[in-house]
Backbone as a printed PyTorch tensor [residue, N CA C, xyz], in Angstrom:
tensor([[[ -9.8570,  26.8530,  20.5080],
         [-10.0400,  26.5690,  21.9140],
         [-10.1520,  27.8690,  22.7080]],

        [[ -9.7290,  29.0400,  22.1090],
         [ -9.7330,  30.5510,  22.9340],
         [-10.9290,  30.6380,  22.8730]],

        [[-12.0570,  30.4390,  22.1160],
         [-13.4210,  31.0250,  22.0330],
         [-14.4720,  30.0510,  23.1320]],

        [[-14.0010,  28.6370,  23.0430],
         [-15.1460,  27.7940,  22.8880],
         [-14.4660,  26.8550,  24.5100]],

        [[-13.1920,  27.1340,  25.0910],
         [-12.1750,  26.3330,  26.1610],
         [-12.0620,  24.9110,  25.5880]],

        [[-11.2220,  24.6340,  26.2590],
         [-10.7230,  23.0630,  25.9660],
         [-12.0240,  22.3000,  26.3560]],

        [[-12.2330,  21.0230,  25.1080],
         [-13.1810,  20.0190,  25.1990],
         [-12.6760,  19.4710,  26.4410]],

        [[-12.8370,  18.5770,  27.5750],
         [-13.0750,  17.9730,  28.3980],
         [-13.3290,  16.5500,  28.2310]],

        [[-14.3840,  16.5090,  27.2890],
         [-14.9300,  15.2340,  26.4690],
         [-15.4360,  15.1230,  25.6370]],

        [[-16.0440,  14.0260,  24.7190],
         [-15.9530,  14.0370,  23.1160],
         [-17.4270,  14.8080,  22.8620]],

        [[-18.1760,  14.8630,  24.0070],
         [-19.9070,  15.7210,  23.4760],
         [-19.1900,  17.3890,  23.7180]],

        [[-18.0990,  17.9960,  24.6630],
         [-18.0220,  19.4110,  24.0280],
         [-17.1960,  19.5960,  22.6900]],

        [[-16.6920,  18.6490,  22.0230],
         [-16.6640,  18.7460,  20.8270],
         [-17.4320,  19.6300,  20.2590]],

        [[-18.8810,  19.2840,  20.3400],
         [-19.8190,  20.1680,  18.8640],
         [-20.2500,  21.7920,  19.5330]],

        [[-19.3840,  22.0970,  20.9710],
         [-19.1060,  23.8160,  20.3890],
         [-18.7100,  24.3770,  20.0780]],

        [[-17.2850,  23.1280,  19.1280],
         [-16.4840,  23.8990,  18.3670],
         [-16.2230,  23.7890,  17.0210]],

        [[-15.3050,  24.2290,  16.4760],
         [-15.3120,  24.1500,  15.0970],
         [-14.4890,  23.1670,  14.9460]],

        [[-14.8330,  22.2700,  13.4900],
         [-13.8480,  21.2180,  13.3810],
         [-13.3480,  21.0000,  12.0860]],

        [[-12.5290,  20.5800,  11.6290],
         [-12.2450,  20.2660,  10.3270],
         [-12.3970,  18.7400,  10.0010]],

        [[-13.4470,  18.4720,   9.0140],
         [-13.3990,  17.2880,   8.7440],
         [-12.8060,  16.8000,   8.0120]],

        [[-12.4120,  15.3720,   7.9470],
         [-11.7620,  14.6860,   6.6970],
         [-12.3820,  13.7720,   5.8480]],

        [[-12.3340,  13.9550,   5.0360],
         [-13.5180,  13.5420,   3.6760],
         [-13.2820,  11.7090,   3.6600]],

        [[-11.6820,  11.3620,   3.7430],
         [-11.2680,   9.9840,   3.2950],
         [-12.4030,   9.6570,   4.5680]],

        [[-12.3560,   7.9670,   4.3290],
         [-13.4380,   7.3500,   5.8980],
         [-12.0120,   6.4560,   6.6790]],

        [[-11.4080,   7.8120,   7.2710],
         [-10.9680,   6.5850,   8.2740],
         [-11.6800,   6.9360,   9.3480]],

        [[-11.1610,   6.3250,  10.6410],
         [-11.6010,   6.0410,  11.8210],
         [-12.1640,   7.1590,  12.6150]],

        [[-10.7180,   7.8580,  12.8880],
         [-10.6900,   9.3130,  13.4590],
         [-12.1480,  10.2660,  12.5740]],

        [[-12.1880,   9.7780,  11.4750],
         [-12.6680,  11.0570,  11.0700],
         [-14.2410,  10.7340,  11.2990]],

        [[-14.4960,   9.2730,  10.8920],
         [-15.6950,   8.2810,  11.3530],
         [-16.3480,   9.0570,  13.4920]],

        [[-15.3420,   8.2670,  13.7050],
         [-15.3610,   9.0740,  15.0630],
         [-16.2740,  10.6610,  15.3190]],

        [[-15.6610,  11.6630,  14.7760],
         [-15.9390,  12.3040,  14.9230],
         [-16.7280,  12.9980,  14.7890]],

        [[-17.5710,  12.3880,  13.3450],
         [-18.4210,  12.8800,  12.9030],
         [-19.8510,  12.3670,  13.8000]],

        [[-19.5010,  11.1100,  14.7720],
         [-20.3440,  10.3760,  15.5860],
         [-20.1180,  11.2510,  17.0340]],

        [[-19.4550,  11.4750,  17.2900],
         [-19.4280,  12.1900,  18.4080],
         [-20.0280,  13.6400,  18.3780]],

        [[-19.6190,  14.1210,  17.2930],
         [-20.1070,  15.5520,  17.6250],
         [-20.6250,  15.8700,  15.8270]],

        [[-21.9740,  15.3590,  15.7090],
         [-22.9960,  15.2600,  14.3280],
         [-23.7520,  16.9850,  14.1710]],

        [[-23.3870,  17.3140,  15.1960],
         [-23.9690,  18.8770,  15.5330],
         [-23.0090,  20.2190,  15.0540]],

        [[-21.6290,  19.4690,  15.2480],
         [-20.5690,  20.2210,  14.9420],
         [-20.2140,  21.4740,  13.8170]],

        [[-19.7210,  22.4110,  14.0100],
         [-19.7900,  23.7130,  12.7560],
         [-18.5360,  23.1610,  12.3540]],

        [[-18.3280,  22.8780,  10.7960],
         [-17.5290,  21.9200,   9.9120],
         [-17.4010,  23.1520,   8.9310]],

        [[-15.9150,  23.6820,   9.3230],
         [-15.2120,  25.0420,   8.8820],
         [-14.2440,  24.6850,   7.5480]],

        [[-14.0070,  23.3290,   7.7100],
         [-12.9920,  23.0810,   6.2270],
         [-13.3780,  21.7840,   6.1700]],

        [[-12.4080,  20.8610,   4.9630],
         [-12.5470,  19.6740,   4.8870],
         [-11.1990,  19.1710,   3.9720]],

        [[-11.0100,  18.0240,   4.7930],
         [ -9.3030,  17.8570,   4.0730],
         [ -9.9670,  16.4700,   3.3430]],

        [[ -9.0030,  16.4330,   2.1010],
         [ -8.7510,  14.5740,   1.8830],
         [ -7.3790,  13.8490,   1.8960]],

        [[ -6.4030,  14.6490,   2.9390],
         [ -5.2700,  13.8560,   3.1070],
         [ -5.2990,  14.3800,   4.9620]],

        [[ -3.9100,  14.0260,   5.2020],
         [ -3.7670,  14.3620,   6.2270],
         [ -2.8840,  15.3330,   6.9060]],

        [[ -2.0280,  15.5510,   5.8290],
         [ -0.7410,  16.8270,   5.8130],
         [ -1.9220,  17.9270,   5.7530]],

        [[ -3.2170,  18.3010,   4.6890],
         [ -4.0020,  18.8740,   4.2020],
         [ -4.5730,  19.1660,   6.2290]],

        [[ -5.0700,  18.0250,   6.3100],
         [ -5.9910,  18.3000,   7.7820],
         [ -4.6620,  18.6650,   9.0740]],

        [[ -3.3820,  18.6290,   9.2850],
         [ -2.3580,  19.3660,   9.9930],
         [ -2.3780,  20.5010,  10.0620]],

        [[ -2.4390,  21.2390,   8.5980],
         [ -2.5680,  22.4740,   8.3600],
         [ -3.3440,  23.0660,   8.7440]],

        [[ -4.3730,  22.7660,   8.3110],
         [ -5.6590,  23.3210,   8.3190],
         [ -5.3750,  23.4910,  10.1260]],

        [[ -5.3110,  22.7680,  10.9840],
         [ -5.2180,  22.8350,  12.6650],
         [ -4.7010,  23.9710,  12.6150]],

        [[ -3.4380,  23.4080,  12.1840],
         [ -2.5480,  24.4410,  12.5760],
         [ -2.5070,  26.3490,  12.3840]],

        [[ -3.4040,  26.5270,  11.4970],
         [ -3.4650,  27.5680,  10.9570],
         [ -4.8420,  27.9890,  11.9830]],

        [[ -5.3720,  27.2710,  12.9380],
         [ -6.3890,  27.7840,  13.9370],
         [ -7.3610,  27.5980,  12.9370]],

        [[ -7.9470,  26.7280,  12.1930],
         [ -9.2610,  26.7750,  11.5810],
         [-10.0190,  26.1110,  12.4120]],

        [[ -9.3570,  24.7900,  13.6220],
         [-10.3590,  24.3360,  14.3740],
         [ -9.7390,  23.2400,  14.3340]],

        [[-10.7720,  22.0270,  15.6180],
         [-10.5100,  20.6860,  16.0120],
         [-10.4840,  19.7700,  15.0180]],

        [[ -9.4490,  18.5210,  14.7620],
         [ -9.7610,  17.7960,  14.1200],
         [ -9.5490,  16.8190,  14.6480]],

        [[ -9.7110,  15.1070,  13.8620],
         [ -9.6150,  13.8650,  14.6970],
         [ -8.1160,  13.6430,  13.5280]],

        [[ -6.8000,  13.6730,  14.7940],
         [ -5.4700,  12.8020,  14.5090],
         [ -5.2460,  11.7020,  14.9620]],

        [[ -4.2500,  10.6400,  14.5670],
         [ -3.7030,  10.0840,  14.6830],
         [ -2.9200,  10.1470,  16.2620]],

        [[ -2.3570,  10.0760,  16.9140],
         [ -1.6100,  10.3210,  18.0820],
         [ -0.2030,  11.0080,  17.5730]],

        [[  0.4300,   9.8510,  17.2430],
         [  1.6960,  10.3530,  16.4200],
         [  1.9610,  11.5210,  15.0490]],

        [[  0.6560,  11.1180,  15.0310],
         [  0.7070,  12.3650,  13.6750],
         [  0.3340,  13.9360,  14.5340]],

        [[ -0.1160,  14.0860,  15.6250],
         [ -0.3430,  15.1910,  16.0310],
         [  0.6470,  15.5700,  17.1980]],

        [[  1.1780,  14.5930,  17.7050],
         [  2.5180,  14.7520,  18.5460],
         [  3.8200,  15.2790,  17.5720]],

        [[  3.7790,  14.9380,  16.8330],
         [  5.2040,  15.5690,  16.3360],
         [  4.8230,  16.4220,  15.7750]],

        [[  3.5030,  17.3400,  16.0670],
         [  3.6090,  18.9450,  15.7660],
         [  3.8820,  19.4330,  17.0510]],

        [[  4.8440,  20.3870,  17.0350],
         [  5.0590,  21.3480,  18.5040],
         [  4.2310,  22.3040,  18.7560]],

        [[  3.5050,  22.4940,  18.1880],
         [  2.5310,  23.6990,  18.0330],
         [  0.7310,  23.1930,  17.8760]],

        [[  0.7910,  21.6840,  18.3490],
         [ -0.4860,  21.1710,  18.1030],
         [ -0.6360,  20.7180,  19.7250]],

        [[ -1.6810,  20.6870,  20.1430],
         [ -2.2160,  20.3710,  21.5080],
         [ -2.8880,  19.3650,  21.6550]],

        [[ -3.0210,  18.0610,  22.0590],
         [ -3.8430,  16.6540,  22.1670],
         [ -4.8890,  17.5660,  23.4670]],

        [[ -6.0470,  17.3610,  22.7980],
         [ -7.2310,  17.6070,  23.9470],
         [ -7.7680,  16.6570,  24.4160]],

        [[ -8.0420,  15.4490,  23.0370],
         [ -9.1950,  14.3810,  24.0560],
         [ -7.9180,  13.1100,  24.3140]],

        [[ -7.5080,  12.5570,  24.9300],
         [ -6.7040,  11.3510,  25.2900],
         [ -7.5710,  10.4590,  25.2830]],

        [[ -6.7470,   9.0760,  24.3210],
         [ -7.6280,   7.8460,  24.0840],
         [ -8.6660,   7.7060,  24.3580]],

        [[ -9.3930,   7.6880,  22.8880],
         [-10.8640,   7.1340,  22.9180],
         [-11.3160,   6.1960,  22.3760]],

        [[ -9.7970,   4.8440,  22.4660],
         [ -9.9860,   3.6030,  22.5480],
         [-10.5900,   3.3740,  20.8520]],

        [[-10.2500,   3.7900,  19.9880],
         [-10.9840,   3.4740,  18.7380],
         [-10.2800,   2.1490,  18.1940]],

        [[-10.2350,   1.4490,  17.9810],
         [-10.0060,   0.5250,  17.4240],
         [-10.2920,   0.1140,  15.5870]],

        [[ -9.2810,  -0.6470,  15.1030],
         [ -9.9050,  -0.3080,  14.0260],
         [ -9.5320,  -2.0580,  13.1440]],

        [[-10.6250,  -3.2840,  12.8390],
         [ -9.5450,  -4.6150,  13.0930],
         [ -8.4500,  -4.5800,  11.2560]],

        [[ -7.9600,  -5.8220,  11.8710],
         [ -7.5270,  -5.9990,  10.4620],
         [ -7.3320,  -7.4860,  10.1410]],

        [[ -7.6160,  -8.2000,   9.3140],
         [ -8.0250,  -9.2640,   8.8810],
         [ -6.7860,  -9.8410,   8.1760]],

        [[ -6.0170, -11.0680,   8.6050],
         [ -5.3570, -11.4610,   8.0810],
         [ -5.6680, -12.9590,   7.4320]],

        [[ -5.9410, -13.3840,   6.2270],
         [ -6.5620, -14.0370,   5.3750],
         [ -5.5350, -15.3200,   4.7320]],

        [[ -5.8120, -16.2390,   5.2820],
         [ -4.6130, -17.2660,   4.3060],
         [ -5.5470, -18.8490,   4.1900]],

        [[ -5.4430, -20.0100,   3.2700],
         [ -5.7840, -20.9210,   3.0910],
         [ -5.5440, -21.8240,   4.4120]],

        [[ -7.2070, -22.4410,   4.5110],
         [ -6.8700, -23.2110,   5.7520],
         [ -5.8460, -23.9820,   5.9240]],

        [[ -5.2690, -24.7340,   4.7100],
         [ -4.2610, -25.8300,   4.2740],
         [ -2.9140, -25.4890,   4.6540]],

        [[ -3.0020, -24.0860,   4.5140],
         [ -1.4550, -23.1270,   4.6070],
         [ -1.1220, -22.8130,   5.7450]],

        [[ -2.2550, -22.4860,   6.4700],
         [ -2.2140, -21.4740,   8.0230],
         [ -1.4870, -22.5650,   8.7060]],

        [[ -0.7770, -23.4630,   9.1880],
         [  0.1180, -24.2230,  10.0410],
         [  1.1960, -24.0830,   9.1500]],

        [[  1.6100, -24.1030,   7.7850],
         [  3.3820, -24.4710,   7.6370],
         [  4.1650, -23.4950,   7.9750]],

        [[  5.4180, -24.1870,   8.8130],
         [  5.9950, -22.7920,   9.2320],
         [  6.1520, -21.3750,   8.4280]],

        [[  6.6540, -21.4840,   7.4770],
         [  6.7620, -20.1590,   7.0190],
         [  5.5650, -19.2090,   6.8790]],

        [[  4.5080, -19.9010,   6.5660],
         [  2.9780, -19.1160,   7.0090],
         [  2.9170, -18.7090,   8.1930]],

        [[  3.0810, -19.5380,   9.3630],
         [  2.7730, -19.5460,  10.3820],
         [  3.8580, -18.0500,  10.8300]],

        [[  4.6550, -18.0740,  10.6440],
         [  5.6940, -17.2470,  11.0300],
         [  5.2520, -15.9290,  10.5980]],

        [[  4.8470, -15.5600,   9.1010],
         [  4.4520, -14.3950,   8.9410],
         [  3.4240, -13.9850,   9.9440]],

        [[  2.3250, -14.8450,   9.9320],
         [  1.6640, -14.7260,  10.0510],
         [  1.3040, -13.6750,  12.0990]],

        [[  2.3250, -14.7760,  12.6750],
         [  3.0410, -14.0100,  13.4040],
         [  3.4220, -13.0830,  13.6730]],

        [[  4.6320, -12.8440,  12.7250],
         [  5.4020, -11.6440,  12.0940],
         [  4.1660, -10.5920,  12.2080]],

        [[  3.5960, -10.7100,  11.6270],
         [  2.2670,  -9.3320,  11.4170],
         [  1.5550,  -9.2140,  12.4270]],

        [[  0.8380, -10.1150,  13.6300],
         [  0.4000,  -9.7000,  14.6100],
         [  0.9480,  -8.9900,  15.6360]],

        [[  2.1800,  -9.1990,  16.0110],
         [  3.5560,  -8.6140,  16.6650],
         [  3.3660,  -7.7470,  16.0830]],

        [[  3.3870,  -6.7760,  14.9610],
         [  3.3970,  -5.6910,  14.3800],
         [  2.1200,  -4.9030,  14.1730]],

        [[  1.3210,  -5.3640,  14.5410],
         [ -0.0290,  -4.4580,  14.1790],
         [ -0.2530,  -4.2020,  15.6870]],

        [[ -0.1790,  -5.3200,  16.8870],
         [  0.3790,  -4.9660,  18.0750],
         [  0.8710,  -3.3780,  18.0970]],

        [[  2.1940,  -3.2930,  17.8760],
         [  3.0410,  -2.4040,  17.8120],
         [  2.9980,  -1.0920,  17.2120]],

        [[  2.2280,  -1.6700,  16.2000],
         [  1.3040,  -0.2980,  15.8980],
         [  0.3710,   0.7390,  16.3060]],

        [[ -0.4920,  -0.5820,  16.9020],
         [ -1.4060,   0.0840,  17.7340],
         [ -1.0730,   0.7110,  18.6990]],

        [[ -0.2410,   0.6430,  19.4230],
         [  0.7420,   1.2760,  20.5770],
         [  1.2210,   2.6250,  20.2880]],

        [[  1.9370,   2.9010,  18.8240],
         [  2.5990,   3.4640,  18.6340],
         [  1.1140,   4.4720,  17.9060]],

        [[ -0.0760,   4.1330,  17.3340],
         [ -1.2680,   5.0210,  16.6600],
         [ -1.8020,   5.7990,  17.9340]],

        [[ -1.9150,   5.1720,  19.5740],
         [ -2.7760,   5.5540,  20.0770],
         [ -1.6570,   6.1730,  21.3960]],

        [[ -0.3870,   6.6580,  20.9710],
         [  0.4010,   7.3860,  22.2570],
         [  1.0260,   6.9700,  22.9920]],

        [[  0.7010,   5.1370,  22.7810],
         [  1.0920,   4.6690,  24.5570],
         [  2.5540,   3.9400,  24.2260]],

        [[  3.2830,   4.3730,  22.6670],
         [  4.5710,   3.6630,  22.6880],
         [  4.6360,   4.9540,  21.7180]],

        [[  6.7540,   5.2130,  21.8860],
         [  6.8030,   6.3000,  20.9630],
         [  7.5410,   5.9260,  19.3220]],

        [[  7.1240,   6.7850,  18.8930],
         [  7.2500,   6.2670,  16.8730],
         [  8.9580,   6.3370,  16.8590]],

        [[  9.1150,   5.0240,  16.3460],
         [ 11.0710,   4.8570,  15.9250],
         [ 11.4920,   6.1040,  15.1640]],

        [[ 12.5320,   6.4500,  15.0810],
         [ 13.0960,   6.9880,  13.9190],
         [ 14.0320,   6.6590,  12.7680]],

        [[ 14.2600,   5.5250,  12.9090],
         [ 15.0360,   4.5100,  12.2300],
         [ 13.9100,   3.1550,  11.4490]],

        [[ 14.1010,   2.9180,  10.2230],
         [ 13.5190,   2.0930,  10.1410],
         [ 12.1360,   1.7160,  10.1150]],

        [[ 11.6660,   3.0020,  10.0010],
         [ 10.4530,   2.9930,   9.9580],
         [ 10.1790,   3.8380,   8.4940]],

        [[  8.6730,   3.9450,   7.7290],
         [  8.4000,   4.8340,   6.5140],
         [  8.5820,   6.0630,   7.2080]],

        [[  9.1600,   6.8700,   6.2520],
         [  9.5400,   8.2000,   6.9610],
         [  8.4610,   9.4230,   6.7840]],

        [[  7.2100,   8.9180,   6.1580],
         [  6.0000,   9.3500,   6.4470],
         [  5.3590,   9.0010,   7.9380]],

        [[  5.5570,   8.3030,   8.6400],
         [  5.6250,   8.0040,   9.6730],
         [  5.9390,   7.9990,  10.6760]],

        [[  7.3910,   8.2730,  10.3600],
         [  8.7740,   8.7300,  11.6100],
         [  8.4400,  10.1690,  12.3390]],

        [[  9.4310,  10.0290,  13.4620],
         [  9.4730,  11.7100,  13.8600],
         [ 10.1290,  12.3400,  12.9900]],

        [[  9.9350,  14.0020,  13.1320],
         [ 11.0650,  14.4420,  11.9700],
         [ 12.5270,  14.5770,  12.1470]],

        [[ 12.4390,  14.1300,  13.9150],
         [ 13.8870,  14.5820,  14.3850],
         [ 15.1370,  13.5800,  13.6360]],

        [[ 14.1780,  12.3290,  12.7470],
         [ 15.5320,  11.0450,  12.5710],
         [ 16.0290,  11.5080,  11.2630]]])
């Protein structure tokens, strides 16, 4: 960001350098759509791999919210860009009413809810009770 100033929005993206991530999730999908012009300085296939790589000043990448908030030393430039990503929950028509279906079924929308909240900034990550790949590091 010293060379090139803070993006503003997702088209000054491609005057800077970015690190891409090889897996296809979203973020990385994203980014490669936003800024297809972009100088692509490394390339991770995890995501501890693409932290680093930031962190060490190789350049912009597309995080998670929570995964880039609980670095102290990492800076959020673009704020929500609404990515969405669905998820399909699949059960026999016959099944989808008995309670205990019904309840999971529940159970998991309440939670992918909650997720989404907690992926995109606007709720903060537990430290209890949660995968501790996931958690802050403070729990």
């Amino acid at each position: 960001m010293e060379r090139h100033g803070r993006p503003e929005c997702p088209a000054d993206i491609e005057r800077h350098l970015v690190i891409d991530c090889v897996a296809k999730h979203p973020g990385a999908q994203w980014l490669r759509s936003v800024a297809p012009r972009a100088t692509i300085v490394s390339r991770a296939d995890n995501h501890p791999g693409l932290i680093l790589a930031v962190r060490s000043g190789a350049g912009l990448a597309a995080l998670l919210a929570f995964q880039g908030d609980g670095e102290s030393d990492l800076v959020r430039v673009i704020d929500n860009i609404d990515l969405v990503t669905p998820y399909y929950l699949l059960m026999h028509r016959h099944m989808q009413n008995t309670p205990r279906v019904r309840a999971f079924a529940d159970f998991v929308a309440s939670e992918i809810k909650r997720f989404r909240a907690m992926v995109s900034g606007e709720a903060s990550v537990p430290t209890e009770g949660f995968p501790p790949h996931l958690g802050n590091r403070a729990g």
